[in-house]
C-alpha positions as CSV (number, residue, x, y, z in Angstrom):
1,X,-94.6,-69.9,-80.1
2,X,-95.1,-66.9,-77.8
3,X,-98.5,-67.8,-77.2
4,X,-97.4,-71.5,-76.1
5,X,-94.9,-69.6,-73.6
6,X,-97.6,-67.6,-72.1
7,X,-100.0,-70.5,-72.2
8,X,-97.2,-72.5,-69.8
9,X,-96.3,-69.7,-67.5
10,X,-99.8,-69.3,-66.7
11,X,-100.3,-73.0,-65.8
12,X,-97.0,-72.6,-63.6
13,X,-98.5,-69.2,-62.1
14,X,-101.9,-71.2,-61.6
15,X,-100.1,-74.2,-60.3
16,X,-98.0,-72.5,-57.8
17,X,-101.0,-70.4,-56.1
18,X,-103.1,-74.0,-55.8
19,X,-100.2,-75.1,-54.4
20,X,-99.9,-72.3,-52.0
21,X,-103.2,-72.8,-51.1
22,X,-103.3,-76.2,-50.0
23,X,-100.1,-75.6,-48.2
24,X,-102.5,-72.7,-46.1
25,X,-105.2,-75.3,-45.5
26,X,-102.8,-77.8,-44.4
27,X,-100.9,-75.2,-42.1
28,X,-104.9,-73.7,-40.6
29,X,-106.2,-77.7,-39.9
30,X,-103.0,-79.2,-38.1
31,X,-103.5,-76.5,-35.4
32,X,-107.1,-76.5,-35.6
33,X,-106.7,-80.9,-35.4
34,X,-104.2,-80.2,-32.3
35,X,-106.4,-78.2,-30.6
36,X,-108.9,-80.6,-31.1
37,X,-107.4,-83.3,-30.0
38,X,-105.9,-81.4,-27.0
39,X,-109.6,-80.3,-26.0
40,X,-110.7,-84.2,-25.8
41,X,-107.9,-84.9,-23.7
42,X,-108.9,-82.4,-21.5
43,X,-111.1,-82.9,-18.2
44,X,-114.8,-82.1,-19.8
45,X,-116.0,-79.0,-17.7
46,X,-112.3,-77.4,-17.3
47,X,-111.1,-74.6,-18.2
48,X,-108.4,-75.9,-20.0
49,X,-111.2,-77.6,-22.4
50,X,-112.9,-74.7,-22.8
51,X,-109.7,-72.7,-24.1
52,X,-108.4,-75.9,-26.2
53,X,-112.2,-75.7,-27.4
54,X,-111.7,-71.7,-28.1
55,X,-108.7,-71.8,-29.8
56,X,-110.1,-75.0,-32.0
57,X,-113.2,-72.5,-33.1
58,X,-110.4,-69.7,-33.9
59,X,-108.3,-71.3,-36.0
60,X,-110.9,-73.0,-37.9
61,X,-112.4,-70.0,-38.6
62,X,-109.0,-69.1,-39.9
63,X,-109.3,-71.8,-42.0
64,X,-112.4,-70.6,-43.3
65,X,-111.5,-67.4,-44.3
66,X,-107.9,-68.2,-45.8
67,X,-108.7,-66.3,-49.0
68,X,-109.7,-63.2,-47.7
69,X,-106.1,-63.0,-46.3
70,X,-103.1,-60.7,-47.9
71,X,-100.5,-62.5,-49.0
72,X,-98.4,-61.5,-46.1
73,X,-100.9,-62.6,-43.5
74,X,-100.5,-66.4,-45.6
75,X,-96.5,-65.9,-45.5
76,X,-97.1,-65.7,-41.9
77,X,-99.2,-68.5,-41.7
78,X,-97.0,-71.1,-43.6
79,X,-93.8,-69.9,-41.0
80,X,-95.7,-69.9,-37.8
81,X,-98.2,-72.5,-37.5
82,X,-96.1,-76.0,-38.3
83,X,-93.8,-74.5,-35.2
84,X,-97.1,-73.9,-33.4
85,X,-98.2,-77.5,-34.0
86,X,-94.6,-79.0,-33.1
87,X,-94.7,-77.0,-30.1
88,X,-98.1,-78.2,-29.2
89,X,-96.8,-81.5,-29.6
90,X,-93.6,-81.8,-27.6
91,X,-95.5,-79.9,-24.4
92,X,-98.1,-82.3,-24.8
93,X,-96.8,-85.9,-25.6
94,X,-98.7,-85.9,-28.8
């Protein structure tokens, strides 16, 4: 019985940090995807571009590197970046 118990909280343990982790991924490409889509609505050659296209290269590499993070940097993460995007969004009409 005990070793069913441990069995099932290690699935939930297991579960929870994949769950986590897709959450991060999600989180990392909207803003990377906003940028993106900011830096094609820019005029090509402007300096606005080039920092859309800056900030797109940062935050995908943030996306990249997701597991190297502590998990403080990921709690972070998951409260900042979905008000980053909305942000993004109502200055931008996207």
């Amino acid at each position: 019985m005990a070793e069913d118990e441990e069995r099932t909280r290690k699935y939930r343990e297991n579960l929870a940090k994949m769950r986590r982790e897709e959450k991060l991924e999600r989180c990392a490409r909207s803003v990377w995807l906003t940028y993106q889509l900011l830096a094609e609505r820019a005029e090509e050659g402007s300096d606005e571009r080039r920092e859309f296209d800056r900030l797109q290269d940062h935050y995908m590499a943030v996306e990249r590197n997701l597991s190297d993070l502590s998990r403080e940097e990921g709690d972070r993460i998951l409260e900042e970046y979905p008000k980053l995007v909305e942000r993004l969004e109502g200055e931008n009409g996207l």
